[in-house]
Every structure is written in C-alpha cells, then in structure tokens.
C-alpha positions in Angstrom: -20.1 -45.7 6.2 -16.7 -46.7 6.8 -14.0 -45.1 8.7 -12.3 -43.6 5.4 -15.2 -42.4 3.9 -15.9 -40.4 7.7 -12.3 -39.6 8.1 -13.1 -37.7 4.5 -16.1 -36.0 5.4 -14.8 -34.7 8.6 -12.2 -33.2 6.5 -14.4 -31.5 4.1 -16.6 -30.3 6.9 -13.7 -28.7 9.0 -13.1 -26.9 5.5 -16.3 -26.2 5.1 -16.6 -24.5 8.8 -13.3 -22.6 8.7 -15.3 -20.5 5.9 -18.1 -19.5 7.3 -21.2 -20.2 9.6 -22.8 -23.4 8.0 -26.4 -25.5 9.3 -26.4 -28.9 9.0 -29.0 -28.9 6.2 -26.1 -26.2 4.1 -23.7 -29.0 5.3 -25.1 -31.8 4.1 -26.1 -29.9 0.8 -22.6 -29.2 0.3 -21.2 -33.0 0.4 -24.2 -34.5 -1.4 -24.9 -31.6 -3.7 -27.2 -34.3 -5.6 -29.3 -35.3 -2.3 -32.9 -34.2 -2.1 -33.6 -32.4 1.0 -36.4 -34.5 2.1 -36.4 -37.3 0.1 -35.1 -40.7 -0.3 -32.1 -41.0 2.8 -32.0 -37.5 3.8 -32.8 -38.1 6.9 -29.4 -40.5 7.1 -27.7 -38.2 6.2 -28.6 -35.3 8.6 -27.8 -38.1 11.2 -24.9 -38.3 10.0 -23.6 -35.2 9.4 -24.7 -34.1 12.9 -22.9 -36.7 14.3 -19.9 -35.8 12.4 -20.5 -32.4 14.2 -20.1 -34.0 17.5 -17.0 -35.3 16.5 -15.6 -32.3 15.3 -16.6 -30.4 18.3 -14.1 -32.9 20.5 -11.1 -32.9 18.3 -11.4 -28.7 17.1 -11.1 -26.4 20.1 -11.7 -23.4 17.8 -15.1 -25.4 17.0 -18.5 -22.9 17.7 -21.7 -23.9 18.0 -23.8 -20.7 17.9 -27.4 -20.6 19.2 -30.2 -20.1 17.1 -33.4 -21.8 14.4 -31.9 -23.4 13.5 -28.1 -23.2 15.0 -25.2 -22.9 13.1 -21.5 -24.5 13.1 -18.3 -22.6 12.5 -15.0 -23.4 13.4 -13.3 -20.4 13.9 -9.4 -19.4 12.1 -7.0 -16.3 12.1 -9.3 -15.5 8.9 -12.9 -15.6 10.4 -11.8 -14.0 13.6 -11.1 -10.4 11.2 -13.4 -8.2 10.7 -14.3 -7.6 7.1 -12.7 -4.3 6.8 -9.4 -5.5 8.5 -9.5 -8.5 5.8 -9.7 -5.9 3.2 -6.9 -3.8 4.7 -4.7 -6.7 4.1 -6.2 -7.6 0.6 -5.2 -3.4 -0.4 -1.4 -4.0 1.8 -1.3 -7.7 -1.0 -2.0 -4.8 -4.1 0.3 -3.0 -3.0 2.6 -5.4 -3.2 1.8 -6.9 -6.4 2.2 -3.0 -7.8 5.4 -2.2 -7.0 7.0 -5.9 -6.8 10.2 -5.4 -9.1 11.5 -7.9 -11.4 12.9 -9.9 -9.0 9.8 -12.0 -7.9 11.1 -15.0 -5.3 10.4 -12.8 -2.4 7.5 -10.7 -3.2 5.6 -13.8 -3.9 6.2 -15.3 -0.8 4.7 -11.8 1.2 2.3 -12.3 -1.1 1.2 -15.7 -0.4 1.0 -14.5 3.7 -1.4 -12.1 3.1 -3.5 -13.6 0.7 -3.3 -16.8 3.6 -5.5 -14.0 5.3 -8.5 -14.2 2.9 -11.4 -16.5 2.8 -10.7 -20.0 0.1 -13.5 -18.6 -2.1 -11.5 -15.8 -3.4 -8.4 -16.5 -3.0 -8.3 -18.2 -6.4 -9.5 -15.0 -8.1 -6.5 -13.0 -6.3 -4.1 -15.7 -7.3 -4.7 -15.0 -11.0 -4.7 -11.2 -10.7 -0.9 -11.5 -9.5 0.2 -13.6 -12.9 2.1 -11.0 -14.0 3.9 -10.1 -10.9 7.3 -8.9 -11.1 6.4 -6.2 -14.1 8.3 -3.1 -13.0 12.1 -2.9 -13.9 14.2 -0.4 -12.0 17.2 0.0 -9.9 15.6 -0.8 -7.1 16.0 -4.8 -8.1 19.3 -4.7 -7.5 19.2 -2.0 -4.3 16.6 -3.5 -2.1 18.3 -6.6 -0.4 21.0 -4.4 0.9 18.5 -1.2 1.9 16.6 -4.1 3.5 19.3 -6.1 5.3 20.7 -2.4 6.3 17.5 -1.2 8.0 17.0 -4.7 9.9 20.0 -5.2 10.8 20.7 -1.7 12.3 24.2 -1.2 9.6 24.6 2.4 8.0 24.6 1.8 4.2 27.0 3.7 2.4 26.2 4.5 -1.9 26.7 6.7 -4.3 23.6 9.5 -5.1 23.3 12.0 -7.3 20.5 14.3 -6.8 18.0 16.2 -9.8 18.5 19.6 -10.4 21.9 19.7 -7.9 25.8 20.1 -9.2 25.4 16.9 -11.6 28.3 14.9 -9.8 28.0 11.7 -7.4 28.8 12.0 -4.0 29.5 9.3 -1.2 26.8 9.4 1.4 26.4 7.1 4.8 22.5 6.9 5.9 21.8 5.4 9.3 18.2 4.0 8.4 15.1 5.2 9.9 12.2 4.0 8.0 11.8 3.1 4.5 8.8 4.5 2.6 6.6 4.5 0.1 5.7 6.9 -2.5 1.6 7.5 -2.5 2.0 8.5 -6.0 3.6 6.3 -7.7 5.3 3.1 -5.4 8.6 3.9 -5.6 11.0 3.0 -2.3 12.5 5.8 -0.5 15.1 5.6 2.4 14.7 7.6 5.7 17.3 8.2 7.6 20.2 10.2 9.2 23.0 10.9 6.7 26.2 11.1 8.6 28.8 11.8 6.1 27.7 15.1 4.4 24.3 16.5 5.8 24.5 15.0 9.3 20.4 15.3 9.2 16.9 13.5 8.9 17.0 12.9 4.8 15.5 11.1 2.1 16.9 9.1 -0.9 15.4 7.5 -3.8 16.2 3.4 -3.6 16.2 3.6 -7.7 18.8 6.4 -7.3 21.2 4.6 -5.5 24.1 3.2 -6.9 27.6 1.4 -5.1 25.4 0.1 -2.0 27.5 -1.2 1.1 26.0 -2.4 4.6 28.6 -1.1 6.5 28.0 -4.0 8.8 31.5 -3.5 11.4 28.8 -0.8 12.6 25.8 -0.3 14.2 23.0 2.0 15.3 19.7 2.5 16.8 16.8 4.3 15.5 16.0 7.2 18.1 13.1 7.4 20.0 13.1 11.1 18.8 12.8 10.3 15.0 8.4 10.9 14.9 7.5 9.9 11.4 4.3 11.6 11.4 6.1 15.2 12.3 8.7 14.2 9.5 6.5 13.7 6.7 3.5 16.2 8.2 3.7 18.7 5.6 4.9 16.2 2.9 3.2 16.3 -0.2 4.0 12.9 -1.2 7.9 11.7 1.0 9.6 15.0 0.4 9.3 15.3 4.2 11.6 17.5 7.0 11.9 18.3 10.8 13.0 21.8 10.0 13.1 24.4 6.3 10.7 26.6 4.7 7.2 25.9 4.4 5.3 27.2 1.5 1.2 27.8 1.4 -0.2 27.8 -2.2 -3.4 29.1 -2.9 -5.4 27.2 -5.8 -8.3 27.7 -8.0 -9.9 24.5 -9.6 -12.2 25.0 -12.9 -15.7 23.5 -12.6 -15.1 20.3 -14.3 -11.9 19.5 -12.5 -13.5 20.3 -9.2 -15.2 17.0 -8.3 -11.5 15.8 -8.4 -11.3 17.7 -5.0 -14.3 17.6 -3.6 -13.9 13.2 -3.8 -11.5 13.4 -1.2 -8.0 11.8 -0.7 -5.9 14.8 -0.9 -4.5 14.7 3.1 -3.2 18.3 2.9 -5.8 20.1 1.2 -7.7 23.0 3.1 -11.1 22.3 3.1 -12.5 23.7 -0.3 -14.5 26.8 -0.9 -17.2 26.5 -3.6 -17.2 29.5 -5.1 -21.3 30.4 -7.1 -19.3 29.7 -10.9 -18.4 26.3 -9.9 -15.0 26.7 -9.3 -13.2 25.7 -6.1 -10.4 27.1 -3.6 -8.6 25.1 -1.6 -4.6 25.3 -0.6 -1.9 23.3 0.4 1.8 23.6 3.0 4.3 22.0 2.0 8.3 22.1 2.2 10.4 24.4 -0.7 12.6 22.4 -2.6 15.6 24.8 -2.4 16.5 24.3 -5.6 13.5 25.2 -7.7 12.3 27.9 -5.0 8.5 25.5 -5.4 7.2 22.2 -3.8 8.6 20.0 -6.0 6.0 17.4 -5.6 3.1 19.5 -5.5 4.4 21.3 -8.3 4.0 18.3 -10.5 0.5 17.5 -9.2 -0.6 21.2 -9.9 0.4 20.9 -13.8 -0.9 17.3 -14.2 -4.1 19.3 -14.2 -3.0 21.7 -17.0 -5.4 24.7 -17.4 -8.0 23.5 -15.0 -6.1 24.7 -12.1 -4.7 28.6 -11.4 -1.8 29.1 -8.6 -3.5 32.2 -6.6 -0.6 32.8 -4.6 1.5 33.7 -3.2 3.0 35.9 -6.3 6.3 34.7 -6.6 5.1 30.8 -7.0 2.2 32.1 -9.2 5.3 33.3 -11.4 7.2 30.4 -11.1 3.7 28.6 -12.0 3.8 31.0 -15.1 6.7 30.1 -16.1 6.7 26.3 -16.1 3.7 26.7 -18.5 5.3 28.9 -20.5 8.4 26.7 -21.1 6.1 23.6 -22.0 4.2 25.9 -24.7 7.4 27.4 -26.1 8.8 23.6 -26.7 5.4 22.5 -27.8 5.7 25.1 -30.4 8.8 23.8 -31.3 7.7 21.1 -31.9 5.0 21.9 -34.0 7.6 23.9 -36.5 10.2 20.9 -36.5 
C-alpha cells in the first residue's frame, strides 16, 4: 500500500481506538467492511492492520494494549478515561443547558459544544440534533445575564432596580455583592446570591428575570467570604428561597392513594421519610423558611396545590387555614367564571 493510503488508515484507526477497546479482526472489519474474515487476502490485511498497530503504538503515548484472547487496542482520551456515570453527569449538566439557554444562543452553544466534546463520536450526533432548537425561552434574563455574569467573575457589586411580588409595588435600588448564582430545580430560572448592601445589608436572593437597570459597579471590588456555606444557606430551601437566619415552618401532609407513588419515587430532598398509612394514603412533612409576607412557604405552597385535592395540609392549624383559604379563593373565581 502506499504511504497515503497508510497515512489514512492510521487515521481511521486512531479514531477508531479513541472510541473504544477494538481487536484487530473488529479493526480490520471496520476499514474493509466488505472483507471476508477468512477468505480471499484477509490474512494481508490482519498483517497489515497489526502492523499499523505497531505504528500507532510509537507515535500515541495514550496508546494501550490490554492483555487478553485475543488482546485488545485502545488509545485512551479525556472521554474513555470517565467513567460511564461521570459521562452521563456531564450529558444531564449539556440538558441543562439546552433547557434553560435563553434566546440569545452564541454562548450557550459554545458550553454546549464543551460538554458534548465529553461524549463518545457515536452519539454525539444524536445530541447535536436534540439541541436544534436551542435558544427557545424568552425572558429578561437575555438581556441581564452578561452583566450578572461579568459581576460575579469579576468580583464588582451590580447595582439594578427590583421589585419584589406581593411587597409595596414600587422599585427600589439595590447593590448585591455576588455570592453564587443559582438555579431553580423547578423550573431553570437564574437567581442571584449574594450580600445586598444598600437596603438589607444581608445574605439574599434575586430573580435574574426581575432585574431591571443592571450596573457592574466595576470602580469596586469584593471577595466572596469564606463564611458564606451554600449548603447551610439553601438547607431548608424548598426550591432557592434559602436564609442563614428567619422562621422555619414544619408542615404536615397527607397524600391520597393515587398521588402517593409520586412520593414514595423519590426526589423530594426535604421530605420526611413517608408513613404508609393501611388506606393507602401517605404522611410525610417538610421545613422550610416563611415568606413573611404570605405567613406560608412560598415555594412549597405552590408545590402543595399543584396536587389539588390529592394532598391535605395536617398542620400546623394556622397554615392548614391559610391552605384553606387559597382553595377557596381558586373555587370562588372558578365559579365566576362559570356564571360569566
């Protein structure tokens, strides 16, 4: 064979190898997919294919030959050294991604393309067309997340506007000194951790779609305190709603029979463990911090009625009332409804 046609088949068998553990007879298969193992030149081609091997052995140091009947050849990457779970850790961090990517795409496709660099050739194509419609979601955030980003990096206080739910209903100035920027479990969106100096002088949390007026203040800097422990912060969090200090709540549920495999699958971090009760039904409870507004865990609030009469609030009695009431409200306008 001539030198280009080996310089070619020592390409295609270093891509070949960096995918997986190979024999020569799976190698040679794999370049002359129309070559009958035993008849007619096989035996050439074995040759030549192990010498090839040889070759590749001198010029890759990652190259392996691994003992065995008969041995296999692999030439090892930053892919086949993962182990399979740590490959799909990064494949769910790329989903993530692709989720909550915004409609500005430019740099979410390039994170993408890093992690899905981290998964074997063979399904990397299949990913690639599960992202074709990246850049979906439309919010605020587009235009926020450059200057939350470049603020947390750089170590500058970002300065906006916010106006929260349920408070006075006006906008007020705030200064954040970035901590850590989070995710919602629930539903993606980006929320901003930090110290706000120029009202609460405390460990808060901000929407990134809620933001509005950004500034990096960049003539200052900060450091993020070897203090701040995310995992105390967000400990009793039901979904980022988290705090260092403020009044815990425990709620006491019942779940119906037919909502309670719901529970029992798991995923629920701070769930008690549930009590199967001899009709089918299911206690469990959760801690979490008071919104002092509503006087109830706003965010387990929400996931309580998203399972509508399948779930009772036990207790304690005055957030089984405020329970009550929310119901109530949604059945007097859904009766208005009905009569308009």
């Amino acid at each position: 064979m001539d030198p280009l046609a080996k310089a070619e088949r020592l390409f295609r068998l270093a891509a070949l190898l960096r995918e997986g553990q190979l024999t020569v007879r799976d190698l040679a298969l794999k370049l002359y997919p129309a070559a009958l193992v035993g008849g007619d030149g096989w035996p050439g081609i074995e040759r030549a294919v192990q010498r090839d091997l040889r070759d590749l052995e001198r010029l890759e140091p990652d190259f392996l030959a691994l003992k065995g009947r008969p041995p296999r050849y692999t030439i090892q990457t930053h892919r086949t050294r993962l182990h399979p779970v740590e490959v799909l850790a990064l494949h769910s961090a790329a989903r993530m991604t692709y989720h909550r990517a915004p409609g500005q795409r430019l740099h979410h496709q390039a994170a993408l393309k890093k992690l899905t660099g981290w998964l074997p050739e063979r399904v990397q194509p299949v990913v690639a067309r599960s992202f074709s419609d990246l850049g979906r979601r439309r919010s605020r955030e587009d235009l926020n997340l450059e200057l939350a980003a470049q603020s947390w990096l750089d170590g500058h206080p970002l300065r906006f506007e916010y106006r929260k739910p349920g408070g006075s209903g006006t906008w007020r100035t705030n200064i954040i000194e970035t901590y850590l920027i989070e995710t919602h479990p629930g539903n993606l969106d980006l929320y901003v951790v930090g110290r706000e100096t120029s009202y609460h002088r405390d460990v808060r949390t901000f929407k990134l779609s809620r933001m509005q007026r950004l500034h990096v203040m960049t003539e200052h800097t900060y450091s993020i305190p070897d203090t701040f422990e995310p995992q105390e912060f967000f400990h009793a969090a039901w979904g980022v709603m988290g705090g260092t200090a403020g009044q815990l709540e425990t709620i006491h549920l019942r779940f119906s029979a037919d909502a309670a495999y719901r529970i029992m699958e798991g995923g629920y971090a701070h769930l008690s463990e549930p009590v199967v009760n001899c009709d089918g039904t299911i206690d469990t409870s959760v801690t979490a911090p008071v919104d002092p507004v509503i006087g109830f865990p706003r965010e387990v609030l929400g996931w309580v009625l998203s399972f509508g009469a399948r779930v009772q609030v036990l207790g304690p009695p005055h957030l089984r009332a405020h329970w009550q009431q929310e119901l109530q409200a949604a059945l007097t306008v859904a009766g208005q409804e009905v009569h308009a």
